[in-house]
SEDOTI-104850 format. One record per residue: x, y, z of N, C-alpha, C, O in turn; residue number from 0. Coordinates in Angstrom, 3 decimals. Layout:
<atoms>
+----------+----------+----------+----------+----------+----------+----------+----------+----------+----------+----------+----------+-----+
:      n.u :      n.v :      n.w :     ca.u :     ca.v :     ca.w :      c.u :      c.v :      c.w :      o.u :      o.v :      o.w :   i :
+----------+----------+----------+----------+----------+----------+----------+----------+----------+----------+----------+----------+-----+
:        X :        Y :        Z :        X :        Y :        Z :        X :        Y :        Z :        X :        Y :        Z : NUM :
...
+----------+----------+----------+----------+----------+----------+----------+----------+----------+----------+----------+----------+-----+
</atoms>
This chain:
<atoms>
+----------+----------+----------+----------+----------+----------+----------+----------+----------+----------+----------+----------+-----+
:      n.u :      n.v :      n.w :     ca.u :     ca.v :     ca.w :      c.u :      c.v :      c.w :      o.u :      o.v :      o.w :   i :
+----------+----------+----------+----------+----------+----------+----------+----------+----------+----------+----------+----------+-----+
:  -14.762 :    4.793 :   -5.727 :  -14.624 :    3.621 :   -6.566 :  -13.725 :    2.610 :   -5.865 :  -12.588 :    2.808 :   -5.435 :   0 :
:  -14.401 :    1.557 :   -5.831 :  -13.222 :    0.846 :   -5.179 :  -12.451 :   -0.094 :   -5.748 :  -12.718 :   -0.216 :   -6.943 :   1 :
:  -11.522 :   -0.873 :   -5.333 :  -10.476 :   -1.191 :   -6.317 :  -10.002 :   -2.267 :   -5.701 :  -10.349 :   -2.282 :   -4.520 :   2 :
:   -9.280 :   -3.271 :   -6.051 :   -8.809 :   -4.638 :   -5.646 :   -7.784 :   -5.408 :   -5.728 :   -7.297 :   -5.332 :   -6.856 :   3 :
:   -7.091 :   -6.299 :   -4.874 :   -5.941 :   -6.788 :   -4.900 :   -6.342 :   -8.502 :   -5.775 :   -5.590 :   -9.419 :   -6.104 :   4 :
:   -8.055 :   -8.303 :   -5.930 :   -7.908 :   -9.737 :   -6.184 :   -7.898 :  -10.061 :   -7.637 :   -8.690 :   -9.522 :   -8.410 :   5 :
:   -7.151 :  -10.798 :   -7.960 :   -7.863 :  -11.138 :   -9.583 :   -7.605 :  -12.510 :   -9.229 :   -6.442 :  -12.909 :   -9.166 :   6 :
:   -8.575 :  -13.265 :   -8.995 :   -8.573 :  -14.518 :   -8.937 :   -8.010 :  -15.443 :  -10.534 :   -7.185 :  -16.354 :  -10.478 :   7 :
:   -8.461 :  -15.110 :  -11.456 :   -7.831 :  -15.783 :  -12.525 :   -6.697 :  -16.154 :  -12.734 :   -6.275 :  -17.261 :  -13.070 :   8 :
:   -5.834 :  -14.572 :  -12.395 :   -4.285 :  -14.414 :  -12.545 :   -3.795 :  -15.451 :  -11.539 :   -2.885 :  -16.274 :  -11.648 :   9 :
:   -4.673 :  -15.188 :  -10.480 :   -3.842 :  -16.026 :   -9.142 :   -4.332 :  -17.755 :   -9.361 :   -3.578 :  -18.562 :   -8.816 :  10 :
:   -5.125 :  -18.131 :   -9.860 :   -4.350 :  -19.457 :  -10.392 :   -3.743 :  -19.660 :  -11.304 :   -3.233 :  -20.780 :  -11.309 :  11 :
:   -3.509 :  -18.935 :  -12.305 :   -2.497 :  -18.867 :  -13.410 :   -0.895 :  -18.897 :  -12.454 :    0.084 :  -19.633 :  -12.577 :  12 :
:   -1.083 :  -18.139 :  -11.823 :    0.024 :  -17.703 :  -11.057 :    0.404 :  -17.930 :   -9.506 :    1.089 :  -17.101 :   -8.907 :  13 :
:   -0.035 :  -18.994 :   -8.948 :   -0.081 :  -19.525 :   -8.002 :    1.044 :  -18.900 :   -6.903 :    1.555 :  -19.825 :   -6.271 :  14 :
:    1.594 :  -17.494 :   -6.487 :    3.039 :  -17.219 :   -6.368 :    2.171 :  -16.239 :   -4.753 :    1.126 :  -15.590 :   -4.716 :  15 :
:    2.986 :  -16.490 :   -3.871 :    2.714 :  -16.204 :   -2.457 :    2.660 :  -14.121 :   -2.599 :    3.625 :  -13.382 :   -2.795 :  16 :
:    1.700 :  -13.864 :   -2.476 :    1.821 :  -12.498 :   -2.683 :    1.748 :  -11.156 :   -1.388 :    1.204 :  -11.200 :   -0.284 :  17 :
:    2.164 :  -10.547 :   -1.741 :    2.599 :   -9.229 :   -0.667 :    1.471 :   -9.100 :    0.275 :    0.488 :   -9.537 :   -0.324 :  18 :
:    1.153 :   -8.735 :    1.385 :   -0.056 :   -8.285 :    2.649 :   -0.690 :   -7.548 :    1.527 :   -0.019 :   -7.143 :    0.578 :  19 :
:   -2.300 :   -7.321 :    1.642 :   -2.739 :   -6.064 :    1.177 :   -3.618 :   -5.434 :    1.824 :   -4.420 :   -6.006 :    2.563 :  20 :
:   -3.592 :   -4.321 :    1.659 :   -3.245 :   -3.034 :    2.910 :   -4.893 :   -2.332 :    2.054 :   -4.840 :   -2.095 :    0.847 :  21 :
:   -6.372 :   -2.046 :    2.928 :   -7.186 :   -1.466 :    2.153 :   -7.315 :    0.180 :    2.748 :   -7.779 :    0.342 :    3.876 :  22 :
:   -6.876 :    1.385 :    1.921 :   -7.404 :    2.248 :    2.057 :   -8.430 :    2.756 :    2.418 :   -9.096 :    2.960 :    1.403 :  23 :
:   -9.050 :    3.144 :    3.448 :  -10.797 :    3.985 :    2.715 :  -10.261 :    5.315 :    3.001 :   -9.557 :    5.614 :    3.965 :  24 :
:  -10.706 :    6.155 :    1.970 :  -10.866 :    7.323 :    1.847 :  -11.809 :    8.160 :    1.120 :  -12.165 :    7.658 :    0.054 :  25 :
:  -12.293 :    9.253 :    1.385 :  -13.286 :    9.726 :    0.078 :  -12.659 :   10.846 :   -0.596 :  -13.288 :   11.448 :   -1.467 :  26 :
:  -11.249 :   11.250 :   -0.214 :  -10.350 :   11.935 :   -1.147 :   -9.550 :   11.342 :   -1.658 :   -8.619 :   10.904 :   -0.983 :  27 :
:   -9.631 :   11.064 :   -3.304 :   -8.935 :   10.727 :   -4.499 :   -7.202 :   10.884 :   -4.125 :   -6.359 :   10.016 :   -3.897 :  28 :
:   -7.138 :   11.883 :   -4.161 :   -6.334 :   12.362 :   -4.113 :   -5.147 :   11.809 :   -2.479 :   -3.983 :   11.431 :   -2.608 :  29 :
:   -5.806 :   11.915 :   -1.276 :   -5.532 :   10.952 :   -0.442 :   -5.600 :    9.230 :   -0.587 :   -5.041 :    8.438 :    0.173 :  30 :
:   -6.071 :    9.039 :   -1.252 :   -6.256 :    7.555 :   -1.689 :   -5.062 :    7.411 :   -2.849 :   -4.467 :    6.336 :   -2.776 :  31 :
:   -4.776 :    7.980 :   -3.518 :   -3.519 :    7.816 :   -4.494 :   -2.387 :    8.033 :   -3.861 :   -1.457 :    7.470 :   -4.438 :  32 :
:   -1.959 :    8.816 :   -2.586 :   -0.803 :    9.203 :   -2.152 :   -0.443 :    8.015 :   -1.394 :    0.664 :    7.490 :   -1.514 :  33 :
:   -1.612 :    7.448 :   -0.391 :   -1.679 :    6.253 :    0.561 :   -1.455 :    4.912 :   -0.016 :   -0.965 :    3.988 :    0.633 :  34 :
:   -1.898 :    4.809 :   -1.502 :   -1.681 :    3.759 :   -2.392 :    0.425 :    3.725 :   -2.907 :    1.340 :    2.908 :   -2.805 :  35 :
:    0.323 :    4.573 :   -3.226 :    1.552 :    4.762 :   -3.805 :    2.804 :    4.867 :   -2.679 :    3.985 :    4.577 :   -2.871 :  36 :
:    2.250 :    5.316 :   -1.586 :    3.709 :    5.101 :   -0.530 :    3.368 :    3.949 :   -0.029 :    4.382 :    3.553 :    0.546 :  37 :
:    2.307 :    2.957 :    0.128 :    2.127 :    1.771 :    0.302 :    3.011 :    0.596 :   -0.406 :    3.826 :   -0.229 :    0.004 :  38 :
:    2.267 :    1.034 :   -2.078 :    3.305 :   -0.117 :   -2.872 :    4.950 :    0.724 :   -2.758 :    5.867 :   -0.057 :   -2.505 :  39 :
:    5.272 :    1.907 :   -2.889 :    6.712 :    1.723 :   -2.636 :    7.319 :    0.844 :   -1.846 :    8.391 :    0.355 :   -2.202 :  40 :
:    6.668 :    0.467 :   -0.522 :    7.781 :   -0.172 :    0.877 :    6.884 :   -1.701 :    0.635 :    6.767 :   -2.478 :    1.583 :  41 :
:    6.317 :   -2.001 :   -0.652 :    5.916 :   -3.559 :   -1.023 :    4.847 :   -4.069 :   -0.712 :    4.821 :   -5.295 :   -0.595 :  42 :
:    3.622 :   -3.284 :   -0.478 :    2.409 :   -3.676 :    0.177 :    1.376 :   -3.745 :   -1.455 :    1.569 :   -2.966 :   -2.389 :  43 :
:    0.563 :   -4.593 :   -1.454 :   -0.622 :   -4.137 :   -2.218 :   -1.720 :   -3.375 :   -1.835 :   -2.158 :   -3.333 :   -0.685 :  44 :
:   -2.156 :   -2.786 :   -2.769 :   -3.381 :   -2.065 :   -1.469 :   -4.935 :   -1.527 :   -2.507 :   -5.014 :   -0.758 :   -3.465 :  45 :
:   -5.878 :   -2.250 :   -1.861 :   -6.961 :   -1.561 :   -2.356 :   -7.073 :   -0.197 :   -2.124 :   -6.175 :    0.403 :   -1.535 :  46 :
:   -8.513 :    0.603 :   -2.695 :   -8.755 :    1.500 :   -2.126 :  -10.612 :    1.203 :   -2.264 :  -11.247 :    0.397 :   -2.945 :  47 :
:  -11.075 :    2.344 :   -1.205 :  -12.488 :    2.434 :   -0.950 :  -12.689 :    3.348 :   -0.692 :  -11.890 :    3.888 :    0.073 :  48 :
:  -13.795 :    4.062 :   -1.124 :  -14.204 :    5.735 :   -1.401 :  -15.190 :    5.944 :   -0.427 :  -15.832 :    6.995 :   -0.432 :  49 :
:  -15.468 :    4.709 :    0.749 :  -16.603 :    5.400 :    1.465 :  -17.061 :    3.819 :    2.600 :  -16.510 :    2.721 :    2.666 :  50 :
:  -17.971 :    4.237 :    3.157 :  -17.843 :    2.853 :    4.184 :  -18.586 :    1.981 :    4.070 :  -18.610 :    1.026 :    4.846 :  51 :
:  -19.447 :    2.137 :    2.957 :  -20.122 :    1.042 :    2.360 :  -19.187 :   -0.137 :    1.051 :  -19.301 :   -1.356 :    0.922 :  52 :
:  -18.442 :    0.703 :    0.386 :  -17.619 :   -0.274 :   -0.101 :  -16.164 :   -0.632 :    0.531 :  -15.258 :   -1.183 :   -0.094 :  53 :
:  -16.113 :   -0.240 :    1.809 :  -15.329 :   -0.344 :    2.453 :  -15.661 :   -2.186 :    3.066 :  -14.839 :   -3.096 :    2.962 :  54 :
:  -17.056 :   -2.314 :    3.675 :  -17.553 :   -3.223 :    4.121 :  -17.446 :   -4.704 :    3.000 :  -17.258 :   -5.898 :    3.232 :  55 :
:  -17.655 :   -3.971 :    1.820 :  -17.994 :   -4.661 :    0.474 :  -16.356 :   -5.291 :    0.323 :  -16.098 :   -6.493 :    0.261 :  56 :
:  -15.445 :   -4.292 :    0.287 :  -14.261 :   -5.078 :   -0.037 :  -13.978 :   -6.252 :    1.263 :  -13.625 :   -7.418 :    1.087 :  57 :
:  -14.242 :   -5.586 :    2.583 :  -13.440 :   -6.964 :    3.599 :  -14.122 :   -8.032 :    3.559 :  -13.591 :   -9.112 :    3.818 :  58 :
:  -15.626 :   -7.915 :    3.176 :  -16.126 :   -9.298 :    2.818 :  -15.437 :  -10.143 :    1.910 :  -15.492 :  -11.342 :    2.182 :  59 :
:  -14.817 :   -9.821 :    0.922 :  -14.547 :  -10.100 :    0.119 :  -12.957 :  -10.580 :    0.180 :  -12.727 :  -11.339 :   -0.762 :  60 :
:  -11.990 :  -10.392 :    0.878 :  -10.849 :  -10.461 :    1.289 :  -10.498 :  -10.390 :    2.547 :  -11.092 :   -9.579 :    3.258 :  61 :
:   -9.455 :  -11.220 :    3.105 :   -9.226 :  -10.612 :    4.897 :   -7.934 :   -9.741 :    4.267 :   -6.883 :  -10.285 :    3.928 :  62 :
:   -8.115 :   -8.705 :    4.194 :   -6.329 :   -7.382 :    4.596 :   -5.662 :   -7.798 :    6.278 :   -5.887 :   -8.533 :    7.240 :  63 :
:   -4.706 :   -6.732 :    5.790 :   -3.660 :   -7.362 :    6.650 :   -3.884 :   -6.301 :    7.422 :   -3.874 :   -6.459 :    8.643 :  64 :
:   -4.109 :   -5.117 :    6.900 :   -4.339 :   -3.947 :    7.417 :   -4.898 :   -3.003 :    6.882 :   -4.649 :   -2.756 :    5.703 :  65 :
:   -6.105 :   -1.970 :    7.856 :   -6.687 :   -1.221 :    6.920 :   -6.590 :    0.402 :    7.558 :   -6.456 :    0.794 :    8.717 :  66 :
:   -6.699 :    1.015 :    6.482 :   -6.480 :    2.402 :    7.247 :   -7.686 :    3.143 :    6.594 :   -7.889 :    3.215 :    5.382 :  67 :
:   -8.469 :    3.695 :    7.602 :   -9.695 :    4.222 :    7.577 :   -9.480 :    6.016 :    7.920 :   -8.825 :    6.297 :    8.924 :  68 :
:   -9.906 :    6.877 :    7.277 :  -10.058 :    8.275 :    7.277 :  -11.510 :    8.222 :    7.958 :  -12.436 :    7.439 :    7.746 :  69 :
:  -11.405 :    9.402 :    8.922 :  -13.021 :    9.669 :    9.920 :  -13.946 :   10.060 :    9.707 :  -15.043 :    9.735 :   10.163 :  70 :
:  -13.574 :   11.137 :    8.682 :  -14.838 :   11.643 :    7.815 :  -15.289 :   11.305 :    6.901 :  -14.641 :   11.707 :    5.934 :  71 :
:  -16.314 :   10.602 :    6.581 :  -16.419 :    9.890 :    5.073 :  -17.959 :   10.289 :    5.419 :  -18.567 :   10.574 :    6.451 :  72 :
:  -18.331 :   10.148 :    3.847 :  -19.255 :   10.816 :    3.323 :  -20.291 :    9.460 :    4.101 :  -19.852 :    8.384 :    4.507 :  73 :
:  -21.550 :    9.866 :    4.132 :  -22.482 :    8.653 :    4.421 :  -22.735 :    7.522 :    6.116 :  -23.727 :    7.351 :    6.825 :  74 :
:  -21.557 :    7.074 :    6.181 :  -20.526 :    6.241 :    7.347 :  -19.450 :    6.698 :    7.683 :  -18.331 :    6.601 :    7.178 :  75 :
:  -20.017 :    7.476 :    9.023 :  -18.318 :    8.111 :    9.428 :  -17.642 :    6.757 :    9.668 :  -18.143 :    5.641 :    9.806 :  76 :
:  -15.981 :    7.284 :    9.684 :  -15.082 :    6.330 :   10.381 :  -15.051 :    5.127 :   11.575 :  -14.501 :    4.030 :   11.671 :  77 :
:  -16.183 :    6.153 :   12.657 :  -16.297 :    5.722 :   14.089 :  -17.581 :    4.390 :   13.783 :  -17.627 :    3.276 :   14.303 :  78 :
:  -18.647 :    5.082 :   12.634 :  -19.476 :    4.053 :   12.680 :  -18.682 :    2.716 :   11.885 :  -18.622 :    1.697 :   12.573 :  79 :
:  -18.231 :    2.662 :   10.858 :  -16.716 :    1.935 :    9.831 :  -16.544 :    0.807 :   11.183 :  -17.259 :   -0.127 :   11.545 :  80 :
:  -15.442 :    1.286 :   11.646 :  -14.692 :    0.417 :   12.637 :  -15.925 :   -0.336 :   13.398 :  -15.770 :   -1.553 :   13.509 :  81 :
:  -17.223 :    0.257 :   13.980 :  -17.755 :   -0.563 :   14.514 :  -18.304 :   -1.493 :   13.854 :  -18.758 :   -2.348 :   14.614 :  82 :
:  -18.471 :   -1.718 :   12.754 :  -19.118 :   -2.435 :   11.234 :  -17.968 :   -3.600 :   11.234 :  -18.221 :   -4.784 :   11.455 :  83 :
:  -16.906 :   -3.176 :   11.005 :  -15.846 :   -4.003 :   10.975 :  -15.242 :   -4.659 :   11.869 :  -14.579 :   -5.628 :   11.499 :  84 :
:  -15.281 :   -4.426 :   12.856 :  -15.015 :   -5.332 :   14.048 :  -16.080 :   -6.840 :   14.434 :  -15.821 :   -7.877 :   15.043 :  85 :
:  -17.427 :   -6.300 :   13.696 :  -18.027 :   -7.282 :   13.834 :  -18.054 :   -8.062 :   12.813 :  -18.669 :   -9.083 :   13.122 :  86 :
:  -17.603 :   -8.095 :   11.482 :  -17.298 :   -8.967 :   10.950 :  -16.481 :  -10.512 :   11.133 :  -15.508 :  -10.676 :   11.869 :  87 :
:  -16.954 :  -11.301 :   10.506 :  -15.836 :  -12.342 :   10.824 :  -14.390 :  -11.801 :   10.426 :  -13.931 :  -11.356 :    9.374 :  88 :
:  -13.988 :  -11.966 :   11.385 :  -11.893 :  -11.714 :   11.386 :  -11.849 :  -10.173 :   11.014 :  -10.998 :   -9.532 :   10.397 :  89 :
:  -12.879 :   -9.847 :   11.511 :  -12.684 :   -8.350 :   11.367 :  -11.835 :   -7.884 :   13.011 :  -10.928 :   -7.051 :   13.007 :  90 :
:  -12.174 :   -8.374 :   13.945 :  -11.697 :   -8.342 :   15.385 :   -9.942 :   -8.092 :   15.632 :   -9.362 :   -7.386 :   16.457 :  91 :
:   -9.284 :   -9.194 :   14.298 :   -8.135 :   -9.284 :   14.377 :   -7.164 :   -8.509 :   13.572 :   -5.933 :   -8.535 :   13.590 :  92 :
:   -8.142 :   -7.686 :   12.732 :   -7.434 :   -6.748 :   11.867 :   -6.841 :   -5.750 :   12.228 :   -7.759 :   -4.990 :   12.537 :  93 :
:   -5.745 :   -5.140 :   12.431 :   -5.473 :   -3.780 :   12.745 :   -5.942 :   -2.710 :   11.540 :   -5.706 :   -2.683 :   10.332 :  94 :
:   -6.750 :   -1.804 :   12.471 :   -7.362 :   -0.302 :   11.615 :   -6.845 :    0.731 :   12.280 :   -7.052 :    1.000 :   13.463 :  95 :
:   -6.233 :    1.262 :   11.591 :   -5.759 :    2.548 :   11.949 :   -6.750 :    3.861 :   11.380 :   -7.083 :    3.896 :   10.195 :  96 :
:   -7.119 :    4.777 :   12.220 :   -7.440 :    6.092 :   11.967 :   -7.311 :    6.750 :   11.524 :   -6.820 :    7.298 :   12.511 :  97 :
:   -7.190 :    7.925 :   10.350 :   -6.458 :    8.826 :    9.629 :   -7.191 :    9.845 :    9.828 :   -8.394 :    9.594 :    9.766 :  98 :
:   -6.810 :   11.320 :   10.130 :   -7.780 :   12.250 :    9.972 :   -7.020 :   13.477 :    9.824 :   -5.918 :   13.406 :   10.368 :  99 :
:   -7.339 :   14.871 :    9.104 :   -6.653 :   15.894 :    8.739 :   -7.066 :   16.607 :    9.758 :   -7.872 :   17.516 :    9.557 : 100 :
:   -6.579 :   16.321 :   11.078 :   -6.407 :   17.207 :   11.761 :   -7.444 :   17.994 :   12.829 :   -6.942 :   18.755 :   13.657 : 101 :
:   -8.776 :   17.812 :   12.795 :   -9.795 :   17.769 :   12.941 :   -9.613 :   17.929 :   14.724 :   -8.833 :   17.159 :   15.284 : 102 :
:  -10.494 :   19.122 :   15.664 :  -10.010 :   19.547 :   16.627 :  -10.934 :   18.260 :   17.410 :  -10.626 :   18.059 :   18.585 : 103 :
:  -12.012 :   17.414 :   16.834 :  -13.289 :   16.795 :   18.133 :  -12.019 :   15.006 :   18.020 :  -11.848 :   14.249 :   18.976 : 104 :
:  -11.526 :   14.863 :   16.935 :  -11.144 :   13.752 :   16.536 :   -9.460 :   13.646 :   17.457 :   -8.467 :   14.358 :   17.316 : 105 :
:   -9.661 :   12.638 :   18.250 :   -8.128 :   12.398 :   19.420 :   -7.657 :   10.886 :   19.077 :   -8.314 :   10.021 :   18.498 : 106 :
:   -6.416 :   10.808 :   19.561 :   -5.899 :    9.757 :   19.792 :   -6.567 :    8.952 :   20.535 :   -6.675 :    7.737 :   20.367 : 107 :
:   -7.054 :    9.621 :   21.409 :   -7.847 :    8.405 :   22.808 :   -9.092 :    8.662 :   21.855 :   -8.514 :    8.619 :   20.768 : 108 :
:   -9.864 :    8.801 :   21.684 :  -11.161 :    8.749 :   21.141 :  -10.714 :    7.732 :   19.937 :  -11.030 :    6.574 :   20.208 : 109 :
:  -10.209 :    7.844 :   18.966 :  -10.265 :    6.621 :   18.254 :   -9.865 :    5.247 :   18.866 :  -10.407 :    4.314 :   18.273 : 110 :
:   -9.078 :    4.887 :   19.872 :   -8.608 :    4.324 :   20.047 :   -9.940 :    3.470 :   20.993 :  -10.449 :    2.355 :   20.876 : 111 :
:  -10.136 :    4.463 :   21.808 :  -11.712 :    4.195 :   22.781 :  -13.016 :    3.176 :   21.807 :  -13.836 :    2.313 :   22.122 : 112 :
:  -12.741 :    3.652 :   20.923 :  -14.178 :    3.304 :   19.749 :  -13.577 :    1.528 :   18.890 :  -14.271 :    0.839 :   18.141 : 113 :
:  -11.922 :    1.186 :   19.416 :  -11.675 :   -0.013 :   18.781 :  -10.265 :    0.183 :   17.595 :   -9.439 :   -0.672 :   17.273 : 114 :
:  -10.370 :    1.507 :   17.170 :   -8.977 :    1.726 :   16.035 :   -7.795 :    0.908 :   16.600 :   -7.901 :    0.527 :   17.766 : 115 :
:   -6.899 :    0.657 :   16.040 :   -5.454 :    0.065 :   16.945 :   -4.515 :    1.277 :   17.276 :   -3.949 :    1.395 :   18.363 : 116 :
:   -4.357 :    2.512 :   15.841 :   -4.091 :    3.546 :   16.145 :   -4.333 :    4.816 :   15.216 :   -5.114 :    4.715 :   14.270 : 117 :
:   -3.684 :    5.983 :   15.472 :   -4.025 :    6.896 :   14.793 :   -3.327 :    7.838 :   14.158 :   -2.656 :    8.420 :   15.010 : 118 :
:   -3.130 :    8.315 :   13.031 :   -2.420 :    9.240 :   12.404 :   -2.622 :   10.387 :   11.505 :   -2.916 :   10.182 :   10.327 : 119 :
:   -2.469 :   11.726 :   12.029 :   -2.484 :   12.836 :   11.529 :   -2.053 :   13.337 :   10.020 :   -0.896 :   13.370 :    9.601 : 120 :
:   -2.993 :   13.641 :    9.444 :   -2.834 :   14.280 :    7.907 :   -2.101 :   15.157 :    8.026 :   -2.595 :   15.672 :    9.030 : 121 :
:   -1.096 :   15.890 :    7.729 :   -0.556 :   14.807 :    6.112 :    0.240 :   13.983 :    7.167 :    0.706 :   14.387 :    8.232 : 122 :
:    0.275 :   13.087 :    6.779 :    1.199 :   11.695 :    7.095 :    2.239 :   11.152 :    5.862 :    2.103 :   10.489 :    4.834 : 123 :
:    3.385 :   11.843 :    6.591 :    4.742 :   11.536 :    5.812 :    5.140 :    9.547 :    5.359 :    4.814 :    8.535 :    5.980 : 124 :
:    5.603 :    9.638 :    4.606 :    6.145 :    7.956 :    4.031 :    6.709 :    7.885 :    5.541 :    5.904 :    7.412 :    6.344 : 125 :
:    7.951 :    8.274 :    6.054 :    8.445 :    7.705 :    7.195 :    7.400 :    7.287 :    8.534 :    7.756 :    6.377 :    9.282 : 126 :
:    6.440 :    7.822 :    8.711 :    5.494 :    7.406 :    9.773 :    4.666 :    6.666 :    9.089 :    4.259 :    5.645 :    9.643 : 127 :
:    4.283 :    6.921 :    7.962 :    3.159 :    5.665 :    7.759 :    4.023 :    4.355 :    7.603 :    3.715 :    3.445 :    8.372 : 128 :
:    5.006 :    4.136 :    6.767 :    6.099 :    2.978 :    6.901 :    6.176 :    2.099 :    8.363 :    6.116 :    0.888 :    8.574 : 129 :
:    6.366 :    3.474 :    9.431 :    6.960 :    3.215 :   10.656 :    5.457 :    2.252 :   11.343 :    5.515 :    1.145 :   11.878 : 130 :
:    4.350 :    2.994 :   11.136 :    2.935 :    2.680 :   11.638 :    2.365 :    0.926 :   10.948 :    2.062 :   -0.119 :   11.524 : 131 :
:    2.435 :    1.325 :    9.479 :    2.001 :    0.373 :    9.039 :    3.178 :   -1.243 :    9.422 :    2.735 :   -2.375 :    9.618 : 132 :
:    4.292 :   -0.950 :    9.428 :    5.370 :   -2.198 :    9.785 :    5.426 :   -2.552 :   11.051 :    5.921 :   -3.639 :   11.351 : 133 :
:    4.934 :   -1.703 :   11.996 :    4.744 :   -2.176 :   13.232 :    3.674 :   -3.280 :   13.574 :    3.892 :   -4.170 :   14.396 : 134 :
:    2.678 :   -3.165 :   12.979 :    1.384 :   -4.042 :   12.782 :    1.499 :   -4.991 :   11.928 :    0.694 :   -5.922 :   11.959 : 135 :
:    2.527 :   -4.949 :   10.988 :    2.556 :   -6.100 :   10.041 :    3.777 :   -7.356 :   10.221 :    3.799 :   -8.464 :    9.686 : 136 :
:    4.773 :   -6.730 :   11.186 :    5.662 :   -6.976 :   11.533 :    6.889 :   -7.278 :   10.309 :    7.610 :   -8.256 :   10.114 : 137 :
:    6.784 :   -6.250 :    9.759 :    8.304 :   -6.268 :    8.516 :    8.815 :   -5.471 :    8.939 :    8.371 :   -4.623 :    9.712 : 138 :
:   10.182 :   -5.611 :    8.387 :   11.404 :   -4.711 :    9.107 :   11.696 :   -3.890 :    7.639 :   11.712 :   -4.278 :    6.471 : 139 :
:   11.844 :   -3.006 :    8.067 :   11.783 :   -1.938 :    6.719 :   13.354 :   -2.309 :    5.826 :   14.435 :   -2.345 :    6.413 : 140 :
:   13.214 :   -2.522 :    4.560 :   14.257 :   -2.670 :    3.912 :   15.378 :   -1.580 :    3.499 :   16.360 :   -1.924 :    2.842 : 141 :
+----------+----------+----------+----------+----------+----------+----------+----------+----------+----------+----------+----------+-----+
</atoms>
């Protein structure tokens, strides 16, 4: 299910400069709530996307600041994802990071080879994703 930073209504009601937002894809719930929630702790908004078709659906729809893509997804792996997204308009300039639980065929150089910016191992603690995601966004952690 995917989910959104936009509510256009509110945001002309509310005209107020708002936080990066950061789109998940994942097709575990459960990974998608943990990634959401240590996201907005350190001030990010963040969609989520359950797969790489509404993955595509949300960046049309918004440029993120940053997106973090899991490799295995049901339908559109990861590897095919990133190549989808790179060809989008301003998809080129996005940093996507890799996520994967660990998986023995899935490397650092192999995602990186295929276009990812970088990559990070499940489970992925608040302090490295903080550390990962602020490096690319350029905030200094509060």
């Amino acid at each position: 299910m995917f989910t959104s930073c936009l509510d256009t209504f509110e945001m002309k009601l509310h005209p107020v400069a708002q936080p990066p937002c950061v789109l998940v894809v994942d097709d575990d719930a459960v990974s998608r709530q943990v990634f959401s929630l240590q996201l907005e702790k350190i001030g990010y908004q963040v969609d989520t996307a359950a797969n790489g078709d509404e993955a595509l659906a949300a960046f049309a729809c918004l440029r993120y600041a940053l997106v973090l893509v899991d490799i295995l997804l049901p339908g559109m792996s990861g590897f095919e994802l990133i190549a989808h997204l790179r060809r989008l308009p301003g998809g080129d300039g996005v940093p996507v990071v890799a996520v994967s639980a660990g998986i023995p065929a899935v490397s650092r150089a192999a995602c990186l080879a295929v276009g990812f910016d970088d990559f990070l191992a499940k489970p992925v603690g608040c302090d490295t994703l903080t550390e990962v995601v602020e490096r690319y966004l350029g905030r200094e952690r509060e």
